[in-house]
N, C-alpha and C positions, 0 to 999 in steps of 0.2 A: 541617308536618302537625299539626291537633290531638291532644291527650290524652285518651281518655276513661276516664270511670272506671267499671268494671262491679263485680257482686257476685253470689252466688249466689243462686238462689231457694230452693231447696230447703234444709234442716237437714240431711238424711238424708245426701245426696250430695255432699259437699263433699272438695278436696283443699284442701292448706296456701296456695297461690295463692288460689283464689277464696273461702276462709274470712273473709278478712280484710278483702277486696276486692283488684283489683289496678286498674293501669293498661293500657292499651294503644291506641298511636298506631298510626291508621289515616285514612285522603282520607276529607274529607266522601262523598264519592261512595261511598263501599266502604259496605253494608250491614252495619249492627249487628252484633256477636257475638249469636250466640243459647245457646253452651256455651262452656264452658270450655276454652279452647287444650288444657289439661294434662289431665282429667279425663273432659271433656264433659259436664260437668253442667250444669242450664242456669242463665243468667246475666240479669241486666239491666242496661240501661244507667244509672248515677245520672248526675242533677242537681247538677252542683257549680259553685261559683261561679268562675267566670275570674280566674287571676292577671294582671293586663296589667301593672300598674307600682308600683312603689314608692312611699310619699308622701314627702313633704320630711322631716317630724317624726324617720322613720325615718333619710332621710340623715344631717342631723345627728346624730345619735345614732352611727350608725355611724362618722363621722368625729371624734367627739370621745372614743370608747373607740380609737379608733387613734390619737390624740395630735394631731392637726389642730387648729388652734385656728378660729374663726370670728371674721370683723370685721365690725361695723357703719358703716357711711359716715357722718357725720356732718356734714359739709360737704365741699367743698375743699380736700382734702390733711388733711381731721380724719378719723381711724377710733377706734370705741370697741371694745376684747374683750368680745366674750359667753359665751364660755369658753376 
């Protein structure tokens, strides 16, 4: 099920939840929050950008703060360390 992320409209009427913004997973099919679960004040839906995947840059990185080393192929039973 998607995440979406909502926020308050109002200044006035705000609780600690939608002050901040919160999240809340709901079926495409389910119609928008219009208030705040906690509060009832009212809310909008934001625009945020989709996490889908990770890039590689990021992998290596992570694998080489955890002590993995990386090899480069170089030919036929030749490998070079890249870290």
């Amino acid at each position: 099920m998607p995440v979406y992320d909502y926020e308050a409209t109002s200044p006035k009427q705000q609780c600690p939840r939608c002050a901040n913004g919160f999240e809340y997973v709901q079926s495409i099919h389910d119609p928008r929050l219009t208030a705040c679960p906690d509060c009832g004040a009212p809310v909008r839906r934001v625009i945020t950008a989709p996490a889908i995947g990770r890039s590689k840059s990021k992998l290596d990185d992570r694998a080489k703060a955890a002590g993995f080393t990386k090899l480069k192929r170089l030919g036929k039973g030749e490998y070079e360390k890249m870290y």
